[in-house]
N, CA, C and O atoms as a DFTB+ gen file, in Angstrom:
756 C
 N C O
     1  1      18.198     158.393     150.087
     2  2      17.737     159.121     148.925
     3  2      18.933     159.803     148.266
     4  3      20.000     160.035     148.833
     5  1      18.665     160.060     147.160
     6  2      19.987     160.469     146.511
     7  2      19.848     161.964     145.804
     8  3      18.907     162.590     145.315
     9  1      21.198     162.208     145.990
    10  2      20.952     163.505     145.662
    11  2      20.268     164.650     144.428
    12  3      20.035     164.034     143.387
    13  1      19.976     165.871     144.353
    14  2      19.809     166.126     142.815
    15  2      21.123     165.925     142.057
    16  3      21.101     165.633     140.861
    17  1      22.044     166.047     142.602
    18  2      23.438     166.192     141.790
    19  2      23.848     164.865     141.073
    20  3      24.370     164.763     139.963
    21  1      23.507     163.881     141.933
    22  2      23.734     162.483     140.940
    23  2      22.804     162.186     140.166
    24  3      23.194     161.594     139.160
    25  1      21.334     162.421     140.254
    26  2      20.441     162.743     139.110
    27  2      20.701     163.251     137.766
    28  3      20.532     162.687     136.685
    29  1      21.166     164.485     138.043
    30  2      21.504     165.416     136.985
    31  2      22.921     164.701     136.172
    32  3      23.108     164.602     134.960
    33  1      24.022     164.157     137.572
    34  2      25.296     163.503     136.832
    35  2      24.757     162.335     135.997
    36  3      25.369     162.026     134.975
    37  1      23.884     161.804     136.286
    38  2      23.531     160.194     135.502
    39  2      22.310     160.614     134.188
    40  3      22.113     159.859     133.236
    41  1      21.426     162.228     134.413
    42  2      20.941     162.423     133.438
    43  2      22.135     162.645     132.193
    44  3      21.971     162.081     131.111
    45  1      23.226     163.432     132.422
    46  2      24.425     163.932     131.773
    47  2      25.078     162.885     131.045
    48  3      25.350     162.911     129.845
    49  1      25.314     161.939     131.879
    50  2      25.579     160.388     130.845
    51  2      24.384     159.808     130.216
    52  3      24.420     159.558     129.012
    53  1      23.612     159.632     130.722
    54  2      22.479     159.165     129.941
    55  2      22.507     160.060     128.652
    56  3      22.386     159.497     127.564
    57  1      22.648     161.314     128.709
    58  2      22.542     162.186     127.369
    59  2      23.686     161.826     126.248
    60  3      23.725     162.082     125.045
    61  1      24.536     161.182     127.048
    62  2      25.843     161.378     126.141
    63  2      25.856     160.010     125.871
    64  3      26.950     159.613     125.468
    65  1      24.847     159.035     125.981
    66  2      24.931     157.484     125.604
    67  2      25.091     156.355     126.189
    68  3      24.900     155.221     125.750
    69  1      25.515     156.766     127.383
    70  2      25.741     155.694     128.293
    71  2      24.278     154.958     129.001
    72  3      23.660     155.439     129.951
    73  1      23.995     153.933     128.412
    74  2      22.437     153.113     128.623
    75  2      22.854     152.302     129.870
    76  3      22.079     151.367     130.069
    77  1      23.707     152.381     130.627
    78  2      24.003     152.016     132.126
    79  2      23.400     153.339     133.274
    80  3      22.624     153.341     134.229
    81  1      24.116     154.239     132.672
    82  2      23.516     155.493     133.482
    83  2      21.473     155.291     133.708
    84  3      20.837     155.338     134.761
    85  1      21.072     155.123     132.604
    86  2      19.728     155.201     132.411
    87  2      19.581     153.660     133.623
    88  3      18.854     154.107     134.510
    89  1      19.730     153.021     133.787
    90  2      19.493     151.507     134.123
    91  2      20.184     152.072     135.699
    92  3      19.846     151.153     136.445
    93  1      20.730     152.788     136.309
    94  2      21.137     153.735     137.781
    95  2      20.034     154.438     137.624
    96  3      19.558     154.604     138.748
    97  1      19.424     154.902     136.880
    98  2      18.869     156.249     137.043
    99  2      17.823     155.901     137.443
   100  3      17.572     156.081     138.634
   101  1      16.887     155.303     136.606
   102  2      15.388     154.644     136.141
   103  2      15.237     154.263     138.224
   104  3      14.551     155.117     138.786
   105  1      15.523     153.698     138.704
   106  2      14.597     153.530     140.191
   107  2      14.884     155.075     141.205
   108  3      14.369     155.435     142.263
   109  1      15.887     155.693     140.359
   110  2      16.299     156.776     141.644
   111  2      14.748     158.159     141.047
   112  3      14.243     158.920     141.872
   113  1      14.344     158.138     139.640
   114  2      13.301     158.835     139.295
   115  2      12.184     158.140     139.337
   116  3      11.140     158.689     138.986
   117  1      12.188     156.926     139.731
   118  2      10.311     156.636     139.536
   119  2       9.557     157.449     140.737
   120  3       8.561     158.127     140.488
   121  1      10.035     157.350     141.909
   122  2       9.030     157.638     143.067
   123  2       8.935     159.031     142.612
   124  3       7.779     159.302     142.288
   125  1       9.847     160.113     142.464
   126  2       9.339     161.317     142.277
   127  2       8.547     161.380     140.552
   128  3       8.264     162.528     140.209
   129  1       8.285     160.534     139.770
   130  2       7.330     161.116     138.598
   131  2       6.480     160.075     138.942
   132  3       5.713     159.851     138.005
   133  1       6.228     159.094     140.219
   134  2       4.760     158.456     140.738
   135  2       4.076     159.370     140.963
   136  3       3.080     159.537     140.259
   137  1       4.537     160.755     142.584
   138  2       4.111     161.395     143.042
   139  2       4.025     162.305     141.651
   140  3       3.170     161.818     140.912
   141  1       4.430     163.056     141.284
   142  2       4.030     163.636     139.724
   143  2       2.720     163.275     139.668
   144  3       1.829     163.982     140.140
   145  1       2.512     162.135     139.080
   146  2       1.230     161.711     138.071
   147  2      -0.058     161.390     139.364
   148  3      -1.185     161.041     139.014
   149  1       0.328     161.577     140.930
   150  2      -0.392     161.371     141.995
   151  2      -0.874     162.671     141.975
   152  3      -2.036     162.769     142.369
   153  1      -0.342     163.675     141.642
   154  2      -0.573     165.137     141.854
   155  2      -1.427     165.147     140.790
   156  3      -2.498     165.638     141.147
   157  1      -1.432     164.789     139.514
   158  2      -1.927     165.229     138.109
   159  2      -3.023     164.345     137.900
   160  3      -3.896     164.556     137.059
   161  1      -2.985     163.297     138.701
   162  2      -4.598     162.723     138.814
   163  2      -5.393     162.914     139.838
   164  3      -6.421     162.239     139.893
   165  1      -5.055     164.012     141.027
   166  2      -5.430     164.127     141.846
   167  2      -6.948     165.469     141.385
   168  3      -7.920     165.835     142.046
   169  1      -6.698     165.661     140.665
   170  2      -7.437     167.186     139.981
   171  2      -8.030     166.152     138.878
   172  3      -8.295     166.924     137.956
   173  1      -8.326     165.086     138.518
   174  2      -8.955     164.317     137.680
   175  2     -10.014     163.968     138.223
   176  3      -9.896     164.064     139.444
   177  1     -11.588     163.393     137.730
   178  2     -12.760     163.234     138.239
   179  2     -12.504     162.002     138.657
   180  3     -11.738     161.352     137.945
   181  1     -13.207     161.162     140.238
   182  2     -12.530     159.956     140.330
   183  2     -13.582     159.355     139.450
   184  3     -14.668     159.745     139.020
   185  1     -12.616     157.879     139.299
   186  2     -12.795     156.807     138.265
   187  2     -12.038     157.422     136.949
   188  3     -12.504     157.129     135.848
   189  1     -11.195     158.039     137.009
   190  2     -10.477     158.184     136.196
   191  2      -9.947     156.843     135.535
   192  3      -9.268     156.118     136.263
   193  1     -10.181     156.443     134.250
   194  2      -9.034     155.400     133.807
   195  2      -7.925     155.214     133.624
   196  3      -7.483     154.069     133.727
   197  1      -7.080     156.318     133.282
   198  2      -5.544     156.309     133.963
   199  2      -5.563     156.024     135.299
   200  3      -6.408     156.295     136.152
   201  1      -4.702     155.544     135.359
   202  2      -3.899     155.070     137.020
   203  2      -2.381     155.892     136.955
   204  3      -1.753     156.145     135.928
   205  1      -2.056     156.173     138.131
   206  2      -0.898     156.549     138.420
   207  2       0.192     156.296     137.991
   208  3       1.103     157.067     137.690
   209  1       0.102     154.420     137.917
   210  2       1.290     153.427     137.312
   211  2       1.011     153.649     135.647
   212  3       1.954     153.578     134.859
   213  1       0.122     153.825     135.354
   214  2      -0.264     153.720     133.866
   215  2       0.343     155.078     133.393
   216  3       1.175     155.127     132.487
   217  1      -0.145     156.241     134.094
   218  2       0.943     157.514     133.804
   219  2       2.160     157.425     133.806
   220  3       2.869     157.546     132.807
   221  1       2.486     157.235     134.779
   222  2       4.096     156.783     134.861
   223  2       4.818     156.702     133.790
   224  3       5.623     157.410     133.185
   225  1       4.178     155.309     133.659
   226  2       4.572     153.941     132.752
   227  2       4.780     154.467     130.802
   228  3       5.370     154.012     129.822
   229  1       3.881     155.662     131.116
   230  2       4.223     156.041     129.374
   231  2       4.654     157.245     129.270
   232  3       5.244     157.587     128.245
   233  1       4.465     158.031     130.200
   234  2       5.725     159.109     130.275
   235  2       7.248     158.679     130.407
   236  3       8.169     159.301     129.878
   237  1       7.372     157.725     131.053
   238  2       8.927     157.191     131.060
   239  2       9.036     156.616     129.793
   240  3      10.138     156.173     129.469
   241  1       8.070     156.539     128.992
   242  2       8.320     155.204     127.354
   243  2       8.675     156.409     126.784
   244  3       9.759     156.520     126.210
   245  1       7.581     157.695     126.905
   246  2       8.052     158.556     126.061
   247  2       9.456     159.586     126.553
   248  3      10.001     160.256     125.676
   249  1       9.867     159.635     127.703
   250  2      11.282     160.110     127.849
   251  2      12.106     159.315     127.584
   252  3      13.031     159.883     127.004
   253  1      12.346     157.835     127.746
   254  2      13.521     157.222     127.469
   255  2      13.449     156.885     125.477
   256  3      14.179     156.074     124.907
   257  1      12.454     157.701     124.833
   258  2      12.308     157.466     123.850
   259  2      13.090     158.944     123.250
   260  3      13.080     158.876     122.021
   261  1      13.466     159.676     123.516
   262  2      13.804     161.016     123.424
   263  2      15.281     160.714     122.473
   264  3      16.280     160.040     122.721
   265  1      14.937     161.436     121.453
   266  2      16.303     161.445     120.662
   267  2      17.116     162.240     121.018
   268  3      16.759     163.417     120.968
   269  1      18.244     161.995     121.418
   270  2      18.945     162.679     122.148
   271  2      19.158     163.937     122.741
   272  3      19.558     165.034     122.352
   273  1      18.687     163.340     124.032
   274  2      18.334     163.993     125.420
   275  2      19.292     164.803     125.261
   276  3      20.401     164.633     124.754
   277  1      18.626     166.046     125.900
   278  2      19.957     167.190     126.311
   279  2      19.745     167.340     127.681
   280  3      20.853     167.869     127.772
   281  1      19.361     167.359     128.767
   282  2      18.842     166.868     130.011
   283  2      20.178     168.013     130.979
   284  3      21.266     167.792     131.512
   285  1      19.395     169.104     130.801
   286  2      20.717     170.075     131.949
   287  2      20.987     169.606     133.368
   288  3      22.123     169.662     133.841
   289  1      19.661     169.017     134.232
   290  2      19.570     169.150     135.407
   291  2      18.287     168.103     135.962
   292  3      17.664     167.512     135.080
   293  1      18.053     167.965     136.816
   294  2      17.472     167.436     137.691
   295  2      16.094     168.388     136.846
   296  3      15.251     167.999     136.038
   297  1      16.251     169.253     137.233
   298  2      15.018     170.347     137.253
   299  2      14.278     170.185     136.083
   300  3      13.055     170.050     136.074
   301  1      15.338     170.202     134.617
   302  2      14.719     170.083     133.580
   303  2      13.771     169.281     133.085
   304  3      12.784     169.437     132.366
   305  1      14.666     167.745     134.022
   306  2      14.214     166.543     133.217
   307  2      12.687     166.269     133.689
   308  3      11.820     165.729     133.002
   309  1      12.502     166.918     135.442
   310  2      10.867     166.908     135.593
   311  2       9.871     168.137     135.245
   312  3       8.681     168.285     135.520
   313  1      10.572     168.778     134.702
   314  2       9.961     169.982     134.006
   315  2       9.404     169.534     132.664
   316  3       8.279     169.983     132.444
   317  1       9.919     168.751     131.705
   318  2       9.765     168.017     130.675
   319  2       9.150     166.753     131.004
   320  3       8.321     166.515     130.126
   321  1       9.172     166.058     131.657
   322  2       8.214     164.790     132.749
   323  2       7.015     165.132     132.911
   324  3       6.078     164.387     132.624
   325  1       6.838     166.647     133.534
   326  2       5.067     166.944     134.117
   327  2       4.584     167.460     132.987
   328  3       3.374     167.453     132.756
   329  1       6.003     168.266     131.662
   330  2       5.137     168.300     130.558
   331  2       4.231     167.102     129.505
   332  3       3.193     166.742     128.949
   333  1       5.483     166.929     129.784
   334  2       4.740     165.157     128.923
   335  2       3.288     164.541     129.744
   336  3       2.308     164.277     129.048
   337  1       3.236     164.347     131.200
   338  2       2.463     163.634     132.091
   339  2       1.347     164.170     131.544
   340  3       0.390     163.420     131.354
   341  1       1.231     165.985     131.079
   342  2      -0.068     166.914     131.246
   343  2      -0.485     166.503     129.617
   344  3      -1.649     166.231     129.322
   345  1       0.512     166.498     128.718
   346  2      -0.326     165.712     127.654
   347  2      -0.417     164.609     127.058
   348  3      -0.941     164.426     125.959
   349  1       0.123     163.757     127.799
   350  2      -0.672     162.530     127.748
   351  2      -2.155     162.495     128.556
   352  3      -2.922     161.612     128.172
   353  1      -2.597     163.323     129.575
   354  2      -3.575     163.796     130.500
   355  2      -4.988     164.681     128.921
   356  3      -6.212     164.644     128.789
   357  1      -4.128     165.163     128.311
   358  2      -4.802     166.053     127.499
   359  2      -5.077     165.263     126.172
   360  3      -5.768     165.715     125.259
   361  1      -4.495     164.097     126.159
   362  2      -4.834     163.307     124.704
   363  2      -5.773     162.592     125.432
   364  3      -6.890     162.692     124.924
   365  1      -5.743     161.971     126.341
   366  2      -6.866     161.187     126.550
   367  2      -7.942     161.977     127.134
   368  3      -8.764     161.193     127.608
   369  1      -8.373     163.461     127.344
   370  2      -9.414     164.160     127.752
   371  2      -9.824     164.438     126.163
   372  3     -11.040     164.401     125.978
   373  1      -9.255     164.629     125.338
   374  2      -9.689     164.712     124.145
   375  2     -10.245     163.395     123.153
   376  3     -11.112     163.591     122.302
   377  1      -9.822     162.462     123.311
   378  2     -10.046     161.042     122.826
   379  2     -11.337     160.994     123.817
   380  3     -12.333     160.679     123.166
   381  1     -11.605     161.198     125.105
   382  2     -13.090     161.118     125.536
   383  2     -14.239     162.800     125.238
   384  3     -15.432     162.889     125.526
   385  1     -13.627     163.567     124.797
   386  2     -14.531     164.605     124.018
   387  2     -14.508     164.176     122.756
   388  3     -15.127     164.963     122.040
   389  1     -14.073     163.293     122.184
   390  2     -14.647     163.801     120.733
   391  2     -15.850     163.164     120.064
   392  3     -16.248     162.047     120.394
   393  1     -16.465     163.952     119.045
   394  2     -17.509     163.358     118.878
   395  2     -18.361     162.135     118.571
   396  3     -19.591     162.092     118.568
   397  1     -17.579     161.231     118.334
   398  2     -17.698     159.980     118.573
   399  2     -18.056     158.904     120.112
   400  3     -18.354     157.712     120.197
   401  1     -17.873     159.892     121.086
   402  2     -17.822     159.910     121.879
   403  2     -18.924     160.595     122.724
   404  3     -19.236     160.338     123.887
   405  1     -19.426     161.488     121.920
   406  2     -20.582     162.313     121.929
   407  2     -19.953     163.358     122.788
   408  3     -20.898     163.832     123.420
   409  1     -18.894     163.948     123.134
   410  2     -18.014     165.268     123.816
   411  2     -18.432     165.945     122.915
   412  3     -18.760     165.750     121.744
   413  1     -18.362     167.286     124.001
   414  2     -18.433     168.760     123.641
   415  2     -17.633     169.510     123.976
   416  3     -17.539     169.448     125.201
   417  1     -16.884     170.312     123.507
   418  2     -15.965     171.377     124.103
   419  2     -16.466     172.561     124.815
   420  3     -17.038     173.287     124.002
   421  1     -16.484     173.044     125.982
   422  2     -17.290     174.476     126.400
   423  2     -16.183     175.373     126.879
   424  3     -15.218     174.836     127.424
   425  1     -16.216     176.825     126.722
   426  2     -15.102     177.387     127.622
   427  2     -15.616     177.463     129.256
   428  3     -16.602     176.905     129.737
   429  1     -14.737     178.237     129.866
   430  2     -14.877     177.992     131.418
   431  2     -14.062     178.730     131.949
   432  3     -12.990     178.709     131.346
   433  1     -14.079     179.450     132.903
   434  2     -12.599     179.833     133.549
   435  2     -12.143     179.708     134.216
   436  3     -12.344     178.601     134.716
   437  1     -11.173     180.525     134.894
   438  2      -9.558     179.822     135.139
   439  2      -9.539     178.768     136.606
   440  3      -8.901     177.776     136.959
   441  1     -10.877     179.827     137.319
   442  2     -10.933     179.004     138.755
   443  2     -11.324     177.691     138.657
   444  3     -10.848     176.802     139.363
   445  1     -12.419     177.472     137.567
   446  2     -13.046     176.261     137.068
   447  2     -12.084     175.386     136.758
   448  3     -12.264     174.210     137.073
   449  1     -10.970     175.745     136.137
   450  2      -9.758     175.146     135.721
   451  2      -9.014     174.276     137.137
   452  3      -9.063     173.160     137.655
   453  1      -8.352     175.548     137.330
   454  2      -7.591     175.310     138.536
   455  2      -8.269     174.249     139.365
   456  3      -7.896     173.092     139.560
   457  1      -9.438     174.928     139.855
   458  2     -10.017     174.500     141.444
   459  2     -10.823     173.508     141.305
   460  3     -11.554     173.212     142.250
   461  1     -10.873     172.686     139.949
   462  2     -12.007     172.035     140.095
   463  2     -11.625     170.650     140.615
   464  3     -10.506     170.240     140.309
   465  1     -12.318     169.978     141.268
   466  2     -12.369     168.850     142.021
   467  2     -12.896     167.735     141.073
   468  3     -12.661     166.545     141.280
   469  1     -13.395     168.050     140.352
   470  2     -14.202     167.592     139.494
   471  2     -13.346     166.415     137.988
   472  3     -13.339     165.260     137.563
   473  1     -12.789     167.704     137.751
   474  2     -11.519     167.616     136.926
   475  2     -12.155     167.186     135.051
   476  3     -11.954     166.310     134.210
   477  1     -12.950     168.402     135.192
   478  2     -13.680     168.177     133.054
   479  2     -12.560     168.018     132.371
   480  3     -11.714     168.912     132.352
   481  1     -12.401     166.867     131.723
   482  2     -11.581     167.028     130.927
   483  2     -11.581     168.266     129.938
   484  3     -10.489     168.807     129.764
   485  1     -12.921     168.883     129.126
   486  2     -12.767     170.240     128.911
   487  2     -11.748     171.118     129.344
   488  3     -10.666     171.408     128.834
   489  1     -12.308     171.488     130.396
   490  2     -11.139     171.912     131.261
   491  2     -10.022     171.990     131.361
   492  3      -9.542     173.121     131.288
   493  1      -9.228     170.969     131.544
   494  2      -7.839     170.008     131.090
   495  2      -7.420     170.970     129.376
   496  3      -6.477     171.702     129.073
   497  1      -8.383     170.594     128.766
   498  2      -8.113     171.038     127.248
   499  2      -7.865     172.156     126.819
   500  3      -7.038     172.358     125.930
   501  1      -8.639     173.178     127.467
   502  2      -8.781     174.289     127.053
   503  2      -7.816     174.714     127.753
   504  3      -6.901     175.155     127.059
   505  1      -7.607     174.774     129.108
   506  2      -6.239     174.958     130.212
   507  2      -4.841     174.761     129.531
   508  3      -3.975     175.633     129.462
   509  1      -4.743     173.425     129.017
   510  2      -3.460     173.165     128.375
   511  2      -3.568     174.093     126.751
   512  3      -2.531     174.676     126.432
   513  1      -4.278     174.164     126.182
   514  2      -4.136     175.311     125.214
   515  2      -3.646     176.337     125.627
   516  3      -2.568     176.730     125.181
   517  1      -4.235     176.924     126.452
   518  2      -3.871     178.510     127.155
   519  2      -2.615     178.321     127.402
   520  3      -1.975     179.079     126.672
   521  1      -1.642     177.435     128.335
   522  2      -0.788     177.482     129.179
   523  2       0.227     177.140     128.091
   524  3       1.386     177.526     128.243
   525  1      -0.146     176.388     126.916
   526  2       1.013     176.037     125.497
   527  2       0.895     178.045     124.965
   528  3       2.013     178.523     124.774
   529  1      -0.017     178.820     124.809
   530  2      -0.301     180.133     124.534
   531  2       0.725     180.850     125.371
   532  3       1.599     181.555     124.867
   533  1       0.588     180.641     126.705
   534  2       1.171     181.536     127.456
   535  2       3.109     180.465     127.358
   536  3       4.071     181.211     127.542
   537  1       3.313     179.576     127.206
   538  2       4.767     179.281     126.869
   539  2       5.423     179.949     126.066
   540  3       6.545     180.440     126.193
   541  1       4.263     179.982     124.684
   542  2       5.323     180.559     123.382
   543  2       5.612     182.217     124.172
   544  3       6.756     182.670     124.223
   545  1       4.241     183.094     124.826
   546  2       5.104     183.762     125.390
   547  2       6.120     184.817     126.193
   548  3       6.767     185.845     125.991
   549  1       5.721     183.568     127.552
   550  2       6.463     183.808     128.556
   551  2       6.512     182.367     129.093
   552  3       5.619     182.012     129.862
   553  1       7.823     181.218     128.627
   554  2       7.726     180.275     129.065
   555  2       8.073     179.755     130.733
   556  3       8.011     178.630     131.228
   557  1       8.459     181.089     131.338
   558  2       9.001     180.442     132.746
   559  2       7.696     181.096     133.469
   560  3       7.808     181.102     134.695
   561  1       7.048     181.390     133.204
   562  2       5.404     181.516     134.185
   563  2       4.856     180.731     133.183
   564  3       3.821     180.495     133.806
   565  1       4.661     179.978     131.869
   566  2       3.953     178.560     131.787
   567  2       4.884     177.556     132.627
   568  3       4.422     176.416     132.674
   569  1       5.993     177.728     133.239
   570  2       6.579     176.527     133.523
   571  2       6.332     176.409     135.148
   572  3       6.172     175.333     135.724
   573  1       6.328     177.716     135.797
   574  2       5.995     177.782     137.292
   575  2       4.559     177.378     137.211
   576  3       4.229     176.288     137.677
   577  1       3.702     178.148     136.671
   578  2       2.423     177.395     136.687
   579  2       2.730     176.291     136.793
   580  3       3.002     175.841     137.906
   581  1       2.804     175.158     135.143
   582  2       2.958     174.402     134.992
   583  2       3.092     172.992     136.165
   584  3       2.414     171.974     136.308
   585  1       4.593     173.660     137.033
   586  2       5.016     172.977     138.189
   587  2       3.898     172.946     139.275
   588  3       3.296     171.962     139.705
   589  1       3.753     174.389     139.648
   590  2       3.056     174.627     141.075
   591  2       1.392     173.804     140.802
   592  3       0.913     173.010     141.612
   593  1       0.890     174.109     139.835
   594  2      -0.510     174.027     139.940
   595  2      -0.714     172.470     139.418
   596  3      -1.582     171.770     139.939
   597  1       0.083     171.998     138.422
   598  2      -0.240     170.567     137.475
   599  2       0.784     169.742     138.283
   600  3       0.447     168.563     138.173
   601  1       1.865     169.852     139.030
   602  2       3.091     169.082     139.307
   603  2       2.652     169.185     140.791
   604  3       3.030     168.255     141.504
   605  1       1.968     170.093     141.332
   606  2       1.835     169.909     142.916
   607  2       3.104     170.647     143.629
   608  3       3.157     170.878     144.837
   609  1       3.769     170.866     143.007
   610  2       4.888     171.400     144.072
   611  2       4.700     172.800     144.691
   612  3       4.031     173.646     144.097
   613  1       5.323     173.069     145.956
   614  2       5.268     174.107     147.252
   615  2       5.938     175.363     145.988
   616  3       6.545     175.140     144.940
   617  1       5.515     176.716     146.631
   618  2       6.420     177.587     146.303
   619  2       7.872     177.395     146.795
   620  3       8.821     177.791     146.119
   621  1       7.999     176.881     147.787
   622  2       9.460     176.429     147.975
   623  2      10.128     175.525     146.983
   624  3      11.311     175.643     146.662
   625  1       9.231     174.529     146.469
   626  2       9.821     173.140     145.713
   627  2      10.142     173.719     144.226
   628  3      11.164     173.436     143.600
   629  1       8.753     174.866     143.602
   630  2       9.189     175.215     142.684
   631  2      10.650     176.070     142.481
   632  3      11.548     175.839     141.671
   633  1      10.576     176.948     143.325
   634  2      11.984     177.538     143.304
   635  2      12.539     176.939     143.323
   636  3      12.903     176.752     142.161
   637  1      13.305     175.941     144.341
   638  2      14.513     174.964     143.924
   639  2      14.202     174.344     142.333
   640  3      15.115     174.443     141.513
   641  1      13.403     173.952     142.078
   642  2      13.652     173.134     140.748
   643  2      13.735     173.967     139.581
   644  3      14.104     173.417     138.543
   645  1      13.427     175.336     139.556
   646  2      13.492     176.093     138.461
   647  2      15.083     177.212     138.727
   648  3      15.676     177.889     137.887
   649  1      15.392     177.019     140.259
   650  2      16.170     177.701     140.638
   651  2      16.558     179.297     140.638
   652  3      17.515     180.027     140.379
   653  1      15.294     179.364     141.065
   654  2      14.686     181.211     141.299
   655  2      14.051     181.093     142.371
   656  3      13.518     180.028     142.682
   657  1      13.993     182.380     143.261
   658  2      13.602     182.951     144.484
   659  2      12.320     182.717     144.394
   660  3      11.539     182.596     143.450
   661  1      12.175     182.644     146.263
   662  2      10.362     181.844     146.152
   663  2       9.711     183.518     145.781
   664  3       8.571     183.691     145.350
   665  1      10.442     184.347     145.981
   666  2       9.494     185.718     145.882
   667  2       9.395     185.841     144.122
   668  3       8.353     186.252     143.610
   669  1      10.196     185.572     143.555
   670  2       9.792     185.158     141.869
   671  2       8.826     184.741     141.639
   672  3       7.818     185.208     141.110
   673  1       9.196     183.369     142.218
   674  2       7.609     182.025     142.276
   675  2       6.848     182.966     142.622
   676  3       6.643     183.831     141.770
   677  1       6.508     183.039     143.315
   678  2       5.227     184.325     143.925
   679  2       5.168     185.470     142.741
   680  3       3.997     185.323     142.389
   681  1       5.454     186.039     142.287
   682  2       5.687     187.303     141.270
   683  2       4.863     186.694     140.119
   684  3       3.738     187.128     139.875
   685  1       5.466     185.603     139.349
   686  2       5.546     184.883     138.724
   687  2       4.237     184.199     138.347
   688  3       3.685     184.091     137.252
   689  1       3.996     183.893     139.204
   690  2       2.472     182.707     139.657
   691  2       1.102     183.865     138.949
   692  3       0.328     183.812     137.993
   693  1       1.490     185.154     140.420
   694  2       0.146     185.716     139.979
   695  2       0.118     186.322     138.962
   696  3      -0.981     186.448     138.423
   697  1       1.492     187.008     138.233
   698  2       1.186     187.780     136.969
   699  2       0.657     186.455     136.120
   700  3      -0.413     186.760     135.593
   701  1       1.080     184.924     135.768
   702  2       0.498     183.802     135.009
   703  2      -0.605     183.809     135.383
   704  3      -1.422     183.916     134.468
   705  1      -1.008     183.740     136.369
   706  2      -2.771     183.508     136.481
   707  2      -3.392     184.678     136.169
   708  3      -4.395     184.537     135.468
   709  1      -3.148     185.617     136.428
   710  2      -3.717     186.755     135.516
   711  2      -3.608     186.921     134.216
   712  3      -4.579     187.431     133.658
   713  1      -2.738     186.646     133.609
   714  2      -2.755     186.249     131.821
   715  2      -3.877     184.958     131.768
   716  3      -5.006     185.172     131.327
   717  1      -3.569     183.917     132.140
   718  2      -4.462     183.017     131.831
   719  2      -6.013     183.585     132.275
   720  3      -7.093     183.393     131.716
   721  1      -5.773     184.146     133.165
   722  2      -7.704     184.122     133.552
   723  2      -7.916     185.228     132.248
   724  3      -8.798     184.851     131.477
   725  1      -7.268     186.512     131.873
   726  2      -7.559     186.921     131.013
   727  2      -7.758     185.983     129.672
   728  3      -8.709     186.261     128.942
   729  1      -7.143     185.198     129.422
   730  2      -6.941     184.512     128.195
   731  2      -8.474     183.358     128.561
   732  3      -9.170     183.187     127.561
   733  1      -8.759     182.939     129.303
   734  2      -9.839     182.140     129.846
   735  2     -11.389     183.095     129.463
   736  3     -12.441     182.978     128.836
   737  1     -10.643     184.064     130.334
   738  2     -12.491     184.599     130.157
   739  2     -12.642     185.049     128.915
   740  3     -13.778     184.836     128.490
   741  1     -11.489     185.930     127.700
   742  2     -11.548     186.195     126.587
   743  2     -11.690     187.574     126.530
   744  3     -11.099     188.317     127.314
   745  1     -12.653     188.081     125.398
   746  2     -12.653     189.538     125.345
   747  2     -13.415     189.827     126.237
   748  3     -13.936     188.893     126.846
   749  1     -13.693     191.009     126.562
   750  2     -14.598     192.110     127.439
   751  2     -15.706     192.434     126.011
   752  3     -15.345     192.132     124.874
   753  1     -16.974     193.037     126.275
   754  2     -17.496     193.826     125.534
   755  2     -17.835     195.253     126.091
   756  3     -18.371     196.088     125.363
C-alpha cells in the first residue's frame, strides 16, 4: 500500500498537468473512494440503484473533470471525493422525490437523519441542505461531520485526514450535531 505522501506527491503533479501522474494515481485511489461510496450506501435503503462501482465510477468522472485541481493533500482530495459522492447521493434522492415521481419532501430530525437504516432519501436532502448551511458557517465541523458520519471514518481516521487532534474531532462532532439538530428540529415555540 502506498503511502499518503505519494498520493498527495502524484495529486501535486496531477495539479500541475502531468496526465501520467493521474494514470499512477487512478489504481492507488480507487479502493479507498470504493470503501467511500461502501460507507455512503451503507445508510441507503437496500435496493438502492446506485451500486458502489456506479458511485465510484462518476465521482472519479467528476474529479478527473476538475479544472484545475488545486489538490493540497491526500486529505483534501477525499474530503472533496465524499463531497462530490454525497451529491451525487442527493441528486438522485431528489430525481426520485420529485413530483413526477409522486415524492414528497417532509422534515425529520437529526437522529432520523443520522441513524436511519432505512436511508429516506428525504432525509439525505434535507441533511445535505443543513450540512451545505452549516459549511458556509463553520466549514471544518461540516467537514468532520461530513467525514465521520457520510465517509465512515473512526475519530482516529478523521483526525489524520483533516489533521487535528482526535479530542477536536470529538469537540467538533458534538458542537456540529448540535447545530444541525437545532437547525433540523427548527424553531421552538
Amino acid at each position: 500500500m502506498s503511502s499518503s505522501h505519494d498520493i498527495t506527491r502524484l495529486l501535486q503533479q496531477w495539479a500541475g498537468g502531468a496526465q501520467d501522474a493521474l494514470e499512477e494515481l487512478t489504481p492507488l485511489i480507487y479502493r479507498e473512494l470504493r470503501q467511500l461510496a461502501e460507507s455512503y450506501l451503507r445508510r441507503e435503503s437496500p435496493g438502492h440503484t446506485l451500486q458502489p462501482t456506479a458511485l465510484v465510477h462518476e465521482a472519479y468522472l467528476r474529479l478527473v473533470d476538475q479544472h484545475s485541481p488545486d489538490w493540497e493533500n491526500r486529505s483534501h482530495f477525499f474530503g472533496i471525493a465524499a463531497r462530490i459522492m454525497r451529491q451525487i447521493l442527493v441528486d438522485h434522492a431528489r430525481s426520485q422525490q420529485s413530483p413526477k415521481r409522486g415524492g414528497a419532501l417532509e422534515r425529520v430530525s437529526l437522529e432520523q437523519c443520522l441513524n436511519s437504516s432505512a436511508g429516506y432519501s428525504a432525509d439525505l436532502i434535507f441533511l445535505n441542505d443543513a450540512l451545505n448551511e452549516l459549511e458556509r458557517f463553520d466549514p471544518r465541523k461540516a467537514k468532520v461531520i461530513d467525514l465521520h458520519f457520510f465517509g465512515g471514518l473512526t475519530v482516529p481516521e478523521t483526525a489524520a485526514a483533516l489533521g487535528i487532534s482526535k479530542a477536536t474531532v470529538e469537540r467538533e462532532l458534538r458542537a456540529g450535531e448540535a447545530w444541525l439538530y437545532n437547525r433540523v428540529k427548527g424553531p421552538t415555540t
